[in-house]
ZAZABA-698317 format. One record per residue (C-alpha): chain; x, y, z. Coordinates in pm, whole numbers, plus 50000, padded with zeros to 5 digits. Layout:
mol = A, x = X, y = Y, z = Z
...
//
This chain:
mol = A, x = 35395, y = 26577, z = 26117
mol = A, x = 35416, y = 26207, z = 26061
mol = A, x = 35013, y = 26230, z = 26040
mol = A, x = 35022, y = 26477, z = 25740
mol = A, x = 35281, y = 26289, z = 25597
mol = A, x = 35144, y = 25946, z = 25545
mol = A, x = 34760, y = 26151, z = 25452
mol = A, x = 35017, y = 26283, z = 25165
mol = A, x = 35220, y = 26013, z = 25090
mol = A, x = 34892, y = 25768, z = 25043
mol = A, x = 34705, y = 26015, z = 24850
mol = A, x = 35024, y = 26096, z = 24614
mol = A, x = 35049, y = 25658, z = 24558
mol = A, x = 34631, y = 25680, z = 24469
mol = A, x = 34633, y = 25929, z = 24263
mol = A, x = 34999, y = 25822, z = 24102
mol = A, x = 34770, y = 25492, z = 23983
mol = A, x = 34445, y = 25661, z = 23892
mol = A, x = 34644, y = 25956, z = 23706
mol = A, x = 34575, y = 25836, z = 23318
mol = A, x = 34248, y = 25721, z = 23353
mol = A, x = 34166, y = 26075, z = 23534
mol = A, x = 34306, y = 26245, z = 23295
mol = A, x = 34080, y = 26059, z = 23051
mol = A, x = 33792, y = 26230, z = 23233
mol = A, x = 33610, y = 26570, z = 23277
mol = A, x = 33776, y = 26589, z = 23625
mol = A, x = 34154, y = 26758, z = 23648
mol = A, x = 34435, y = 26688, z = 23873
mol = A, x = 34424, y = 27051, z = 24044
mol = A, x = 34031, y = 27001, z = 24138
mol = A, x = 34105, y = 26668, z = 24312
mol = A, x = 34412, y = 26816, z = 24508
mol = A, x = 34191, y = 27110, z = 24597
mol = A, x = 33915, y = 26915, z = 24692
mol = A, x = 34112, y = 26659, z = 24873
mol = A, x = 34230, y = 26967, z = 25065
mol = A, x = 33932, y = 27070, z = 25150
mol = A, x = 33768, y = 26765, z = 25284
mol = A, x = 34084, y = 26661, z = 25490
mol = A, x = 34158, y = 26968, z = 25584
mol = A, x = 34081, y = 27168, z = 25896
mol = A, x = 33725, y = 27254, z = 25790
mol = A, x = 33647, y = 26931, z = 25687
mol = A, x = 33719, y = 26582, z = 25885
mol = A, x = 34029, y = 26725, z = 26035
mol = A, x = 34296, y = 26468, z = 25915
mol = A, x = 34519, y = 26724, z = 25766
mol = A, x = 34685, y = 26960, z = 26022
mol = A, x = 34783, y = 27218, z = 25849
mol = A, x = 35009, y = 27503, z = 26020
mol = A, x = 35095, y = 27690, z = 25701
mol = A, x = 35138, y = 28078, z = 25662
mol = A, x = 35088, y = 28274, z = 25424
mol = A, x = 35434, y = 28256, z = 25322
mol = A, x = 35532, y = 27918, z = 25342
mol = A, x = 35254, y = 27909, z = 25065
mol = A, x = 35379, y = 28177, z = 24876
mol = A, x = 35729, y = 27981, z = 24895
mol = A, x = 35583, y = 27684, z = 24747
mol = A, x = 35362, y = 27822, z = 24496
mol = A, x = 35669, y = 28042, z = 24319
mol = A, x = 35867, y = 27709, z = 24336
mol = A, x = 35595, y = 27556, z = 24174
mol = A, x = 35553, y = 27794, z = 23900
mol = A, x = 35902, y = 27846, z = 23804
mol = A, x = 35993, y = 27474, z = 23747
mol = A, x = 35640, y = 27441, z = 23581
mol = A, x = 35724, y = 27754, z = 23381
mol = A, x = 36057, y = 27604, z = 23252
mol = A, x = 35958, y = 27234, z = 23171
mol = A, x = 35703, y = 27389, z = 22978
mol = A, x = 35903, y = 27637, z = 22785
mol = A, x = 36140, y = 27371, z = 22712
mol = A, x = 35908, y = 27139, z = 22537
mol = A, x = 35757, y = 27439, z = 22318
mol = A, x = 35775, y = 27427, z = 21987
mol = A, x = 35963, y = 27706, z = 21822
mol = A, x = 35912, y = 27560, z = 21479
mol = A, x = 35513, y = 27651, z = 21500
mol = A, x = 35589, y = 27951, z = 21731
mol = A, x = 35835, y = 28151, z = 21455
mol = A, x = 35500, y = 28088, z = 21261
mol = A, x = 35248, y = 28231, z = 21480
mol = A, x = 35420, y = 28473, z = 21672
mol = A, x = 35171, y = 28754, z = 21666
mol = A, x = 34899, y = 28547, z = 21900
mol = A, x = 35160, y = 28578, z = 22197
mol = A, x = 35275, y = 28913, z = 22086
mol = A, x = 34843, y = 29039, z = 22065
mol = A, x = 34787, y = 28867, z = 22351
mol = A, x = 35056, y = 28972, z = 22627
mol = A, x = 35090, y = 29348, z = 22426
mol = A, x = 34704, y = 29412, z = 22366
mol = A, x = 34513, y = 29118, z = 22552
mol = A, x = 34721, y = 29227, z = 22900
mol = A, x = 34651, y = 29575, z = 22925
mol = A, x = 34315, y = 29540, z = 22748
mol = A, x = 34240, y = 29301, z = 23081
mol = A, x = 34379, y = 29478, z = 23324
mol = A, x = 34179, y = 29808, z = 23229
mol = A, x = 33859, y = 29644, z = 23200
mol = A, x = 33917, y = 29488, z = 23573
mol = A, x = 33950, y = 29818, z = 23698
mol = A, x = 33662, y = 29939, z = 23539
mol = A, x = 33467, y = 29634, z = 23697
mol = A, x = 33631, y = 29688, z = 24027
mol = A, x = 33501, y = 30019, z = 24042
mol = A, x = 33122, y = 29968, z = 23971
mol = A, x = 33115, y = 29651, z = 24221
mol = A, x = 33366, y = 29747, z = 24508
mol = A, x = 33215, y = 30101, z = 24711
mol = A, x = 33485, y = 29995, z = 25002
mol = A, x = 33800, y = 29988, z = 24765
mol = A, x = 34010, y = 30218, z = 24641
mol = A, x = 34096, y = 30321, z = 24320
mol = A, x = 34458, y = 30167, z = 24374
mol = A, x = 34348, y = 29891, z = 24554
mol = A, x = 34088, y = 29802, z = 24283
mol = A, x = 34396, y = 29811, z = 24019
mol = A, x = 34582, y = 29608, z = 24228
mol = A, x = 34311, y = 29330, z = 24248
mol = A, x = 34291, y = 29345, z = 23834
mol = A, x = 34647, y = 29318, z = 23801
mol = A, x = 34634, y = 28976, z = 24050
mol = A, x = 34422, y = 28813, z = 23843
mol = A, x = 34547, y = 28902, z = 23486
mol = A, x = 34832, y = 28669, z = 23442
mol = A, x = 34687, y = 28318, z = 23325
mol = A, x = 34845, y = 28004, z = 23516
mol = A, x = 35105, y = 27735, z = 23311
mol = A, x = 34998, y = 27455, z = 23595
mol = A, x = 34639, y = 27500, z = 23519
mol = A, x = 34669, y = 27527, z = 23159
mol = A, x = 34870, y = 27243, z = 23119
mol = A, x = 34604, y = 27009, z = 23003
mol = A, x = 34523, y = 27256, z = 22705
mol = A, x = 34862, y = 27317, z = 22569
mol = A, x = 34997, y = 26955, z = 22570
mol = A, x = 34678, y = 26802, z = 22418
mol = A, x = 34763, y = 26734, z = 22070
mol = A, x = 34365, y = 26763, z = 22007
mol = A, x = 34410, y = 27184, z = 22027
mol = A, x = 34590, y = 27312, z = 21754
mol = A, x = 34986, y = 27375, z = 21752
mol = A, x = 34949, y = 27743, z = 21705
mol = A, x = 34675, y = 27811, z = 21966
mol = A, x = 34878, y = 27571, z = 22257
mol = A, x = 35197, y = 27742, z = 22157
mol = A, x = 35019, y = 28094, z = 22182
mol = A, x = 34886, y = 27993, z = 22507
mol = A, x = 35214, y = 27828, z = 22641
mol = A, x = 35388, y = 28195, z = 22566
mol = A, x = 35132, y = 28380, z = 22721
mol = A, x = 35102, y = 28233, z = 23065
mol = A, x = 35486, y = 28214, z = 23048
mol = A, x = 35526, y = 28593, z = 23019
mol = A, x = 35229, y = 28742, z = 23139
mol = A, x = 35342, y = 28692, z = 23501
mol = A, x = 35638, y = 28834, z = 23479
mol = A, x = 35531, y = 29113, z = 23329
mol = A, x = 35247, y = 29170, z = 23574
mol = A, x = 35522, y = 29187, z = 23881
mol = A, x = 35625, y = 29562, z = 23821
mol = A, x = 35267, y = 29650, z = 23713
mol = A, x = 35174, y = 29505, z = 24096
mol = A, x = 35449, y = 29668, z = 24292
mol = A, x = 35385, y = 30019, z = 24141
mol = A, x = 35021, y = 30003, z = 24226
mol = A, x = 35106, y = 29877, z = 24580
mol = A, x = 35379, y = 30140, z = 24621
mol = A, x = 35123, y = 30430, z = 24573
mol = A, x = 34872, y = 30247, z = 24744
mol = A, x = 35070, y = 30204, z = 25028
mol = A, x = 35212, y = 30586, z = 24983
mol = A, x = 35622, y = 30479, z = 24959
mol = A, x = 35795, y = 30772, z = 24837
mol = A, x = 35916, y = 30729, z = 24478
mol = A, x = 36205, y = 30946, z = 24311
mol = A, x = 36083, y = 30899, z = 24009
mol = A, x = 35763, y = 31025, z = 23820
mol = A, x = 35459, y = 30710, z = 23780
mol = A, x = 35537, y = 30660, z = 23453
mol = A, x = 35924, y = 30670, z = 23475
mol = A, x = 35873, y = 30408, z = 23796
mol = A, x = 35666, y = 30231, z = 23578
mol = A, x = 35911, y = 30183, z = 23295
mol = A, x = 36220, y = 30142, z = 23546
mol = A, x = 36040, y = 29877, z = 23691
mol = A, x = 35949, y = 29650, z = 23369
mol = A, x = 36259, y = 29724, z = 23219
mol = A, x = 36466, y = 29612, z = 23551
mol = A, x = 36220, y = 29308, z = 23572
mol = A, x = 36194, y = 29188, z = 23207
mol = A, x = 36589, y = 29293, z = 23140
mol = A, x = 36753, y = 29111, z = 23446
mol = A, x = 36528, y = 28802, z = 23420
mol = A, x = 36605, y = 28753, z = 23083
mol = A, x = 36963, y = 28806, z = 23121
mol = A, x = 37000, y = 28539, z = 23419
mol = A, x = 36757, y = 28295, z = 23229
mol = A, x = 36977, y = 28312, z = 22968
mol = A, x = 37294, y = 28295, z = 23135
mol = A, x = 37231, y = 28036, z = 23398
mol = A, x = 37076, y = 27820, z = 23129
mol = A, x = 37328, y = 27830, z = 22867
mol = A, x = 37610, y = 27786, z = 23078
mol = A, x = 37426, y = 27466, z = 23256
mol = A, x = 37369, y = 27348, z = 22892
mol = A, x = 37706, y = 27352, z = 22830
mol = A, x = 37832, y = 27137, z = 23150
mol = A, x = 37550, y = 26888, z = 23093
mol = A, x = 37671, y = 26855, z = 22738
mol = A, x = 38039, y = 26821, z = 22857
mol = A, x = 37942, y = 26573, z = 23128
mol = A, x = 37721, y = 26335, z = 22904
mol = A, x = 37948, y = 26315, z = 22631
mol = A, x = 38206, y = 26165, z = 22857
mol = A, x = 37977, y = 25946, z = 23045
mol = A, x = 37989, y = 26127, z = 23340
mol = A, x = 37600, y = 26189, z = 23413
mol = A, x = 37484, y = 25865, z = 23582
mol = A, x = 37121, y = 25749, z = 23616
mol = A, x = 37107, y = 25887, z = 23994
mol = A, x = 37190, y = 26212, z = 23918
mol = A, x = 37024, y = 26230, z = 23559
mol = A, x = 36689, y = 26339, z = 23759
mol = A, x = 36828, y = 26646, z = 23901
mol = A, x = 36960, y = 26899, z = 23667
mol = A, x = 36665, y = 27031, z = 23509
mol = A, x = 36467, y = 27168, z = 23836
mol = A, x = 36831, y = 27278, z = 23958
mol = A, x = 36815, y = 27502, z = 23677
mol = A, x = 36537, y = 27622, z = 23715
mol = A, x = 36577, y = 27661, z = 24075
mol = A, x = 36860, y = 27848, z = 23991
mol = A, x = 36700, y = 28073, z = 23726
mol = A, x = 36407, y = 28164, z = 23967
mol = A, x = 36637, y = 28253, z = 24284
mol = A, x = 36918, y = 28408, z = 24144
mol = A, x = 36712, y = 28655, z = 23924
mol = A, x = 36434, y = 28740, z = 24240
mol = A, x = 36773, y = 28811, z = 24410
mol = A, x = 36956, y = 29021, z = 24178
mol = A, x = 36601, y = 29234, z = 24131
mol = A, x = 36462, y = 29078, z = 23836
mol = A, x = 36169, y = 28867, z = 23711
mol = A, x = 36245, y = 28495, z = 23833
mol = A, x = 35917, y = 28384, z = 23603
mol = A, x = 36061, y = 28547, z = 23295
mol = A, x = 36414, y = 28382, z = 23404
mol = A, x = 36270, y = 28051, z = 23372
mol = A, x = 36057, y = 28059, z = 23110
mol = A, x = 36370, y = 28220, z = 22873
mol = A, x = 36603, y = 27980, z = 22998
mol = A, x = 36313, y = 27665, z = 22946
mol = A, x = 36280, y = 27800, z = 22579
mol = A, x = 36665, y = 27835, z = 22531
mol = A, x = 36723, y = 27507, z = 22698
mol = A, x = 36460, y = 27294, z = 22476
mol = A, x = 36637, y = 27456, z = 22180
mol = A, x = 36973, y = 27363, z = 22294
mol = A, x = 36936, y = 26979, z = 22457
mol = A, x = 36881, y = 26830, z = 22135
mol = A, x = 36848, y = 26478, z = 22161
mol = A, x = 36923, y = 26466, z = 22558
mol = A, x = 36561, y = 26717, z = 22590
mol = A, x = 36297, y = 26447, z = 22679
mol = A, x = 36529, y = 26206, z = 22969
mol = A, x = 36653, y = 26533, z = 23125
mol = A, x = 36284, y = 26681, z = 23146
mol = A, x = 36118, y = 26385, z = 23273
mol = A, x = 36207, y = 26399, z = 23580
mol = A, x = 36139, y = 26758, z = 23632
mol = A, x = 35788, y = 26749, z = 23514
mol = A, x = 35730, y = 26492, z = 23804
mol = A, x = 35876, y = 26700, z = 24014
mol = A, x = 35650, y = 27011, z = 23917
mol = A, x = 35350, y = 26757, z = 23887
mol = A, x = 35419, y = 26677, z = 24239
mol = A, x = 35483, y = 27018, z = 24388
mol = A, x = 35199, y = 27145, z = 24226
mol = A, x = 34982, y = 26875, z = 24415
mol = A, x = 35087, y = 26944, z = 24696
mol = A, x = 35044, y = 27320, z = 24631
mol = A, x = 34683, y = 27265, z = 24561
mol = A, x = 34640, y = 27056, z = 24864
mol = A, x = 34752, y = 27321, z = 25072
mol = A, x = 34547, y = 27592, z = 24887
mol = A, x = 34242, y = 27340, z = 24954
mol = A, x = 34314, y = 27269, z = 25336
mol = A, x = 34365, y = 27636, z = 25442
mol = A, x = 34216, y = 27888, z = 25237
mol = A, x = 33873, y = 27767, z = 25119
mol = A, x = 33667, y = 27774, z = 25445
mol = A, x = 33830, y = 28160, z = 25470
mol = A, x = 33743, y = 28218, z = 25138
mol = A, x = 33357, y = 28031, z = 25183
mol = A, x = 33288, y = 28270, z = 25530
mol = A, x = 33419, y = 28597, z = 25335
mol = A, x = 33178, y = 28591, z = 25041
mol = A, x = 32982, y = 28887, z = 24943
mol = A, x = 32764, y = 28924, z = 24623
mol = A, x = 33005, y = 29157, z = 24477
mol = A, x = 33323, y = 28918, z = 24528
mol = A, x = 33147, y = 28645, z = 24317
mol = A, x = 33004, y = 28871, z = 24051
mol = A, x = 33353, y = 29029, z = 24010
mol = A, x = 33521, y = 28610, z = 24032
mol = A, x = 33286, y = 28557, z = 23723
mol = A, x = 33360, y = 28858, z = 23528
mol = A, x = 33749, y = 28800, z = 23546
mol = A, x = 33679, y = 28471, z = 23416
mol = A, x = 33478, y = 28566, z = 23147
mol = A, x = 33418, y = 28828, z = 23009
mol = A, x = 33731, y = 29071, z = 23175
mol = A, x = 33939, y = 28771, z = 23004
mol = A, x = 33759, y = 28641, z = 22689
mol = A, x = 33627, y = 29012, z = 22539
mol = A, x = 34006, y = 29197, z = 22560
mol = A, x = 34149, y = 28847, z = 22400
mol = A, x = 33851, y = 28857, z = 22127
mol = A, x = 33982, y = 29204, z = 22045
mol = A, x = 34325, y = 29136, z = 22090
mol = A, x = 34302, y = 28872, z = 21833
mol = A, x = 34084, y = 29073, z = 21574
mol = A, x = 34381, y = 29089, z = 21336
mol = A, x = 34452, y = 28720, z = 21332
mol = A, x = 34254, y = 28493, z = 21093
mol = A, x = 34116, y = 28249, z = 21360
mol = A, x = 33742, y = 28142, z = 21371
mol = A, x = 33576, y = 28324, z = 21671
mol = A, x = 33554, y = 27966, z = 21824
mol = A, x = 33894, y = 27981, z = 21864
mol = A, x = 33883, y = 28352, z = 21979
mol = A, x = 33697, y = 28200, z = 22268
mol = A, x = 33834, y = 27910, z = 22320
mol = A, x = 34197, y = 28150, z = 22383
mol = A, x = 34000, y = 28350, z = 22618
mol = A, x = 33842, y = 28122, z = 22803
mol = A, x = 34141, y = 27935, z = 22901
mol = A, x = 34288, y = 28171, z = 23061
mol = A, x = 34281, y = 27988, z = 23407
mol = A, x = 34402, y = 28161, z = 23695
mol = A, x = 34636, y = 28010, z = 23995
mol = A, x = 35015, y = 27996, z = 24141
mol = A, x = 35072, y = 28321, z = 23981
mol = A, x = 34783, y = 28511, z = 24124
mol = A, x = 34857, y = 28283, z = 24465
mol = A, x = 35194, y = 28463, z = 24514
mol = A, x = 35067, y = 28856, z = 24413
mol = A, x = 34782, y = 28780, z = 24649
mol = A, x = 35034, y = 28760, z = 24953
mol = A, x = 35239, y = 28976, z = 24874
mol = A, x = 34941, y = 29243, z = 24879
mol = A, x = 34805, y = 29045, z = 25221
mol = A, x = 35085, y = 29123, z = 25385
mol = A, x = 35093, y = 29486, z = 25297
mol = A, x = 34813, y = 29488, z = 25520
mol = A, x = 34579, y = 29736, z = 25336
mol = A, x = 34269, y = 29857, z = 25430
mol = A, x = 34071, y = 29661, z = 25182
mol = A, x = 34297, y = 29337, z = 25223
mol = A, x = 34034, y = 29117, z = 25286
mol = A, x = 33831, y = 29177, z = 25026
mol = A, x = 34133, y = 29186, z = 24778
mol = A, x = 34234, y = 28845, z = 24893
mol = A, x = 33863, y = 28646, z = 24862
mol = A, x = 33862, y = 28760, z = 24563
mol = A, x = 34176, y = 28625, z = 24433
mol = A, x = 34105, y = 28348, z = 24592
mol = A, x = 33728, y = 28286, z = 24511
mol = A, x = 33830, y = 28343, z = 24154
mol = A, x = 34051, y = 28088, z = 24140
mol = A, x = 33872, y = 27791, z = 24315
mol = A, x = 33630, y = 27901, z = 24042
mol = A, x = 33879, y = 27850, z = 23785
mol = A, x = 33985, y = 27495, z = 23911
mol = A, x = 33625, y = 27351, z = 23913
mol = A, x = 33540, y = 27501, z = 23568
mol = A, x = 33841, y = 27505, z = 23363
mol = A, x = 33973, y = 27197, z = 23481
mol = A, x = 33588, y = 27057, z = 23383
mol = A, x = 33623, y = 27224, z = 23083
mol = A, x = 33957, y = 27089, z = 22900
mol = A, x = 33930, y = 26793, z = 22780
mol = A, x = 33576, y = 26857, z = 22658
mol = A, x = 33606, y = 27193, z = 22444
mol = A, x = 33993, y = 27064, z = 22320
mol = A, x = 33794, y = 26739, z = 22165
mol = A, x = 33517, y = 27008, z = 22020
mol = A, x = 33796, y = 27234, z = 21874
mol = A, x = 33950, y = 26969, z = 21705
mol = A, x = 33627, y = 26854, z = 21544
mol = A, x = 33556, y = 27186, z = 21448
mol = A, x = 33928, y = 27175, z = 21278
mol = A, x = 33887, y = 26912, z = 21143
mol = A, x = 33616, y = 27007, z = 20914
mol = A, x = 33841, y = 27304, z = 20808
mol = A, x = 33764, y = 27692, z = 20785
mol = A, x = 33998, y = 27970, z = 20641
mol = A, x = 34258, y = 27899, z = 21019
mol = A, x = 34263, y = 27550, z = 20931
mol = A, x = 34569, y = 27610, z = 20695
mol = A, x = 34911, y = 27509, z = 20784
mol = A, x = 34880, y = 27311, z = 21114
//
């Protein structure tokens, strides 16, 4: 223990004083945590002994996600959002399905050992798009406001809203007895997800926001116990709405949104801390990912599991978005610039175990895919970023018909 704890701790303190001049680079923080995984890990010099299940990962990764998920809501920008509503709306109404659909049809021309519902479940994994991952696009004032906020929304909700897609595929692929008729499932499940998430995100935030209001006006909230709050709430969002039967994701990223509208001038010193905090669970996260899944994933491969990896990363992502966005007036450079970051990670992380441990017949497969698909989408969206935000913003720059009103 005390081994993998000063491995941590040291990389943590090296990587806490190379951050901004990394992030000044090609190379992004997720790729160096996965890769420093990897190499210390159990398949590489063996420094790192990791005794993690698939479970414990799971754990983290939610956690992860769900204080990611509401830091970022809270620093969106409604303003530009009121604005541009429709790209969310296209994206997580046409772009989602649109994805999902074409995955199956992929799934079934590449996978002879899958079935059909086992092949749906393995699109539906890797259609959400991941906040952690996509955090260097939609804070880089280079992209412009309308696409980050567009892309902020969408990997906020898509998640969510990919949780009762998942568990009605995986209750007919596992044959559980339903009362209900597909479709009625179907519907009970979204509306049960999207309904009680919303309602505790709301609630738990709002409430919060009104005792941290209360407590700083009368000097109550010292320096100590400033850091806190924030990932409290969203600690709080994510468990209480996974208990009650709802989506924790959605609680989150409603009550991030509803808190960054109502901290006013308190927002940025409560969120600091919590960003840190998600910054540093997410390393660790990625570590872990790294250290214990990539050899697996490596000694698994098949051609079809890497041809499908690359198709969900292009074009079973980037052509539904293209259409999806058909109505808006964007250049197609920023069509495809929306649909290729559409990075996948902590979400699909999480709907990959779950599905592991439903044991299926297909299992294996299922899993090195989700999991070759997104060490794929480390290396090349994390290369990616910084590069095609700078030649988005040139391309801005020198106007066009979408240039208006930024």
């Amino acid at each position: 223990m005390y081994e993998n704890l000063a491995i941590l701790a040291i990389f943590v303190l090296l990587y806490s004083v190379l951050s901004g001049g990394l992030e000044r680079t090609p190379v992004n923080g997720a790729l160096v945590f996965t890769a420093f995984g990897f190499v210390f890990g159990p398949d590489g010099i063996n420094w790192l002994k990791v005794d993690l299940d698939a479970e414990g990962l799971r754990t983290l990764a939610e956690l992860t996600l769900a204080l990611v998920l509401f830091a970022d809501a809270s620093n969106a920008d409604l303003g530009v959002l009121r604005q541009n509503v429709r790209i969310p709306r296209l994206l997580l109404l046409v772009g989602l399905p649109l994805t999902i659909a074409m995955g199956i049809g992929a799934g079934v021309l590449l996978f002879d050992e899958l079935t059909l519902l086992e092949i749906a479940l393995l699109a539906t994994m890797l259609a959400p798009t991941d906040a952690a991952l996509g955090k260097a696009v939609v804070t880089n004032p280079a992209v412009p406001a309308r696409i980050r906020e567009g892309l902020n929304f969408e990997s906020g909700l898509n998640d969510g809203i990919c949780v009762p897609v998942l568990f009605l595929f995986l209750a007919l692929a596992t044959g559980i007895e339903v009362e209900h008729s597909k479709p009625a499932l179907a519907l009970t499940l979204l509306a049960e997800e999207i309904g009680i998430g919303m309602a505790v995100g709301v609630t738990v935030t709002f409430l919060a926001s009104r005792a941290l209001r209360f407590s700083i006006r009368r000097g109550w909230l010292n320096e100590t116990w400033r850091q806190l709050p924030i990932a409290a709430m969203a600690m709080s969002c994510f468990a209480l709405a996974q208990w009650l039967g709802g989506s924790g994701f959605i609680a989150c990223f409603v009550g991030g949104v509803l808190f960054g509208w109502l901290a006013g001038e308190h927002k940025h010193h409560l969120l600091v801390s919590a960003e840190s905090t998600g910054d540093t669970l997410a390393l660790v996260t990625w570590v872990l990912f790294g250290a214990a899944a990539l050899a697996t994933t490596f000694a698994n491969l098949t051609w079809p599991i890497v041809i499908y990896a690359v198709l969900s990363l292009t074009v079973i992502r980037m052509l539904p978005v293209y259409l999806a966005l058909t109505p808006m007036d964007l250049r197609p450079g920023e069509k495809l610039f929306v649909g290729w970051f559409g990075p996948r990670g902590l979400a699909s992380i999480v709907f990959a175990v779950i599905v592991l441990n439903e044991k299926l017949p297909g299992g294996s497969t299922l899993t090195t895919t989700v999991a070759l698909t997104i060490v794929l989408s480390v290396v090349f969206h994390g290369l990616t970023a910084n590069p095609l935000a700078s030649r988005l913003a040139s391309a801005d720059a020198s106007g066009g018909p979408s240039g208006a009103g930024r």
